[in-house]
N, C-alpha and C positions, 0 to 999 in steps of 0.2 A: 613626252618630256620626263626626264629621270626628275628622283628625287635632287638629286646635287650632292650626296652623300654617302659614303659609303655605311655597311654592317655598322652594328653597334658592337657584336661578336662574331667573332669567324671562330669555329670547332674545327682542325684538325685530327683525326683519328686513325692511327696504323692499329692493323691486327692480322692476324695469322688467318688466311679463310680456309674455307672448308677445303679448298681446292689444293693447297698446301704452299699457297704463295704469301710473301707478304703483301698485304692490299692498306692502301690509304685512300681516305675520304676528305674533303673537305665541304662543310656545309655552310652558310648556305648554298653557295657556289656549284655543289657536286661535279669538283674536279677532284678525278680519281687517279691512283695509280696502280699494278703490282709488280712485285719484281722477287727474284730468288733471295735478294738481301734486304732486311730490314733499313740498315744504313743507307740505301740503295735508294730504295722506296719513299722513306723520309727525303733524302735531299731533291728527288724528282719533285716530289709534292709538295714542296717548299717553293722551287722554283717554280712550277708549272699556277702557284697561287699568286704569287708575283706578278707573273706575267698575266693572270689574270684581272689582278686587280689592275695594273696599268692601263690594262683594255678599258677596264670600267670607270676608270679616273678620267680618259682620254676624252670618252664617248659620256662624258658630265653622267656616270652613274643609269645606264637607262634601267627601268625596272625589270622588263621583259631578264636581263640578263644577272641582275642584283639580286632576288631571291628565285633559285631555283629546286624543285624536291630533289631529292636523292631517287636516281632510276635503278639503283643495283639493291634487289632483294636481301640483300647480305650489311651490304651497308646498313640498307633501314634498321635490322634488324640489332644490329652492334651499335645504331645510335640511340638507339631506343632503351638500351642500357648503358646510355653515357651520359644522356642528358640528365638522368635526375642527379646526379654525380656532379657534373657541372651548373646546374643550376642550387645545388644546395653552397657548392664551395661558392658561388658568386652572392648568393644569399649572405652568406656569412662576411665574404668582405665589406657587403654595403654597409650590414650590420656595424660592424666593428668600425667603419671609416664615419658611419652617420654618428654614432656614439661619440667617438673623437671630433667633430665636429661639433655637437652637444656642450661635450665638456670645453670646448674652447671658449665657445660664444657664453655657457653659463655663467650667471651673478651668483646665482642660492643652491646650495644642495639642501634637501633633505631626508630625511630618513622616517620609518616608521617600527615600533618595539623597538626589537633589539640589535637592528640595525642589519636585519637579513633583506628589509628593503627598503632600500636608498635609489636615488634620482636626481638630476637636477633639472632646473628648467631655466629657459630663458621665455624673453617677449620684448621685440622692439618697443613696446608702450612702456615699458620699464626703463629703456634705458637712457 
């Protein structure tokens, strides 16, 4: 029995391989493509992600099909220099969205000296 849900992220990745094609990845999924064009490659693996996910919506998400490794040596290797890249920019949105969330719900800021650190805080007991 799947989970009922889909990824919480899908990674798509085009790059140039060694072979001299353009290759795309998508993870978790590992639906691949390559092709002589970049534009090419891109919109294959656009649709071929699609139709993937539709398979996976259809069939209520099963797990077997929901996370799968990456089987091309190449791939692994270009995602493995992608992910700290995407994992730091996703860092940084939660950051910046949890902070504006922070500020919305806060009553009190404070600060400490000379106002190089400031805060605010909230607490439903407070309000």
């Amino acid at each position: 029995m799947g989970i009922n849900a889909g990824p919480k992220i899908v990674i798509q990745v085009m790059y140039r391989s060694t072979r001299g094609y353009w290759r795309g990845f998508c993870t978790p999924y590992d639906v691949t493509c390559e092709s002589t064009s970049k534009k090419e490659c891109e919109q294959v693996l656009h649709d071929m992600i699609g139709l993937y996910e539709k398979g996976l919506k259809k069939y209520h998400y099963p797990e077997n099909l929901l996370v799968k490794p990456l089987s091309d040596s190449e791939d692994r290797m270009v995602f493995d220099r992608v992910l700290p890249i995407v994992s730091r920019d996703i860092e940084q949105k939660l950051s910046t969205r949890y902070l504006k969330f922070q500020q919305q719900r806060s009553k009190e800021r404070f600060s400490i000296g000379n106002r190089s650190t400031t805060g605010y805080y909230y607490s439903p007991v407070f309000s």
